[in-house]
N, C-alpha and C positions, 0 to 999 in steps of 0.2 A: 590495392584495396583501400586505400586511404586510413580511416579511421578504425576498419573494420578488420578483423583475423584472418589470416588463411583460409579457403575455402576447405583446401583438403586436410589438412592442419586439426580443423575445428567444424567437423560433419556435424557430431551432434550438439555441440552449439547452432549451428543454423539449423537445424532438425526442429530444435526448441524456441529458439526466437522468432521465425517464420511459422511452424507445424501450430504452435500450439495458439497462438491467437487466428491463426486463420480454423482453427477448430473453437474456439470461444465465439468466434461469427457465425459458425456452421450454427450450432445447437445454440444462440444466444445463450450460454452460462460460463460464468468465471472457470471452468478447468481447475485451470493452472494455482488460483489460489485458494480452492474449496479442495483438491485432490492432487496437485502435486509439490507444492511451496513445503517444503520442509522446514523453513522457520516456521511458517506459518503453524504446521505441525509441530514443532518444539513449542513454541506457546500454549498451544493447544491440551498439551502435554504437561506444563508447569499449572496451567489454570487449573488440570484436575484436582491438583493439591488442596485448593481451597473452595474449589468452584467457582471461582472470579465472581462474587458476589459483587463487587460494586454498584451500586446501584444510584442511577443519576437521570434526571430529567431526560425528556428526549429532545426538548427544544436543543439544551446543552450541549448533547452529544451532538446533534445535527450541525451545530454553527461550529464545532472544534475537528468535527471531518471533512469540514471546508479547506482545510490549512490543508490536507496533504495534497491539494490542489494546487498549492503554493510552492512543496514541495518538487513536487514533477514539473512546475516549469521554471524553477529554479535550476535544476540539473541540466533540466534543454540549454539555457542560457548561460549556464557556463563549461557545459560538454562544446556548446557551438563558439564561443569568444576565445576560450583556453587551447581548445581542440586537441584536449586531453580530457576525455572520458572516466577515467580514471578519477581524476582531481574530484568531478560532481558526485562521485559513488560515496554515500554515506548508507550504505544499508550495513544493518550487523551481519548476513549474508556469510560472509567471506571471513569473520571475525570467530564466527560462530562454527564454519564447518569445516575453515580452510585455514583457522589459526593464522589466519596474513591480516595482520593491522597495524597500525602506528597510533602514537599518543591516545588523543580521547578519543578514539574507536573501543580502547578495551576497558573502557570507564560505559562509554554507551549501550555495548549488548550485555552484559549483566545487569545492568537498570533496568532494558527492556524485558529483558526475562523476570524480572521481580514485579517489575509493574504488571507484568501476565499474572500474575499470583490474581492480582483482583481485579483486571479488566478485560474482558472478554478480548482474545488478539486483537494488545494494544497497539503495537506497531503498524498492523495491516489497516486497523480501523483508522488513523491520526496521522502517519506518516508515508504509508511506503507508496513512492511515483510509480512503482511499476501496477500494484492494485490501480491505480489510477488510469496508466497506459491498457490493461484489460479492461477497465469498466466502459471505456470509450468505443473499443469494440465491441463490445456487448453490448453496446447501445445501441449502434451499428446493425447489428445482425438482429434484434428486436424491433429496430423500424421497419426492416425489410419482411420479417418475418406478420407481423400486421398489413403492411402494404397487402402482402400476398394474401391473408385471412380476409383482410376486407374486414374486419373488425374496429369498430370504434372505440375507443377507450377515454376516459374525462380526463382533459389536460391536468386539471387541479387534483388529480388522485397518485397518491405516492403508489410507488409497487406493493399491487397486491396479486392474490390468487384470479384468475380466473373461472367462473364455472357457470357452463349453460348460457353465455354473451353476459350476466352478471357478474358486478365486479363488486366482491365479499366488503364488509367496512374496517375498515385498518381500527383498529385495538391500540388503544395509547396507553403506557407506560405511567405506572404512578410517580408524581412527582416527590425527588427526594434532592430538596434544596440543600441540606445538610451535606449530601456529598459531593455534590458538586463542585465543590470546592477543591476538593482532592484530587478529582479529574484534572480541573482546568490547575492545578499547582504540575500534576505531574506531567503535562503536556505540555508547558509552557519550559519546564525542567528539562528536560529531551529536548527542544526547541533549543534552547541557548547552547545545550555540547551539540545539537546539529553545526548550529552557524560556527563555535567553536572549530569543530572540526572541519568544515568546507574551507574557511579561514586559514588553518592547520597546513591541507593539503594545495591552496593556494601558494603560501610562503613555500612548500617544498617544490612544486612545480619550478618555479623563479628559479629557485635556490639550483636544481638541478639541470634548468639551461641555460645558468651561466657558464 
């Protein structure tokens, strides 16, 4: 199986890897991280506390959810060079529900759990490759799903509602220069124990096949 688990070993792992993105194509919508991602649910959960009030530009937000674009094929390329899988998993994931981590892994998902205090799931929105690998199918199963409508849509319109072949005007966000700052600090902050840790799990790779 090369890279990959036992079939019969690991059913519902392929149950879930396979089932669930080819059901995010079916109904073009995220699933897996609107209704089954349990960090993404833990966040969700910590935000209650305060209500993840932060409040920051959307231009800002928009150019710093670029990076977890940077993210995902980050992990392609050194899942594919290492060809250990393992070494490119930097999600708190496993840290968080499975207690299995090494060095700055368990300096990173309590940061991210804090930073959820006041950014709406900050992890999902800025970091994690796998939101990234579902949005691609979703993209997927919304071109075909138009192909099929025969509906036209203006290339220059972000995602909105649809209603009646009208497409509603997108609602822009007040600008709050003030915090933006704190975003782009605590994104940038995460960023450095990512590479930290990808670095971390490089050297142990080495380390144990010598």
């Amino acid at each position: 199986m090369g890279l990959f688990p036992p079939f019969k070993e690991f059913i519902f792992w392929y149950l879930l890897f396979l089932g669930l993105p080819l059901l995010n194509f079916i109904f073009a919508k995220n699933l897996y991280c609107s209704w089954v991602c349990p960090f993404g649910a833990a966040q969700e959960f910590t935000g209650k506390f305060t209500g993840a009030k932060l409040r920051c530009s959307e231009g800002i937000k928009q150019k710093l959810k670029k990076l977890k674009y940077i993210s995902f094929y980050l992990v392609l390329l050194l899942a594919f060079f290492l060809h250990t899988p393992s070494v490119a998993n930097f999600e708190p994931f496993a840290v968080l529900f499975g207690q299995d981590g090494y060095g700055v892994q368990w300096l990173l998902m309590p940061l991210i759990l804090l930073a959820a205090l006041f950014v709406n799931r900050f992890w999902c929105n800025y970091f994690c490759p796998v939101g990234v690998a579902n949005e691609f199918v979703v993209g997927l199963g919304r071109k075909l799903r138009n192909l099929l409508r025969s509906e036209e849509i203006p290339r220059n319109c972000s995602p909105c509602t649809i209603k009646e072949g009208k497409v509603d005007l997108c609602t822009k966000e007040s600008e709050s220069k003030s915090q933006d700052k704190i975003l782009i600090v605590l994104v940038i902050g995460i960023w450095v124990l990512i590479l930290i840790e990808l670095y971390q799990g490089i050297v142990l790779n080495n380390l144990w096949n010598l």
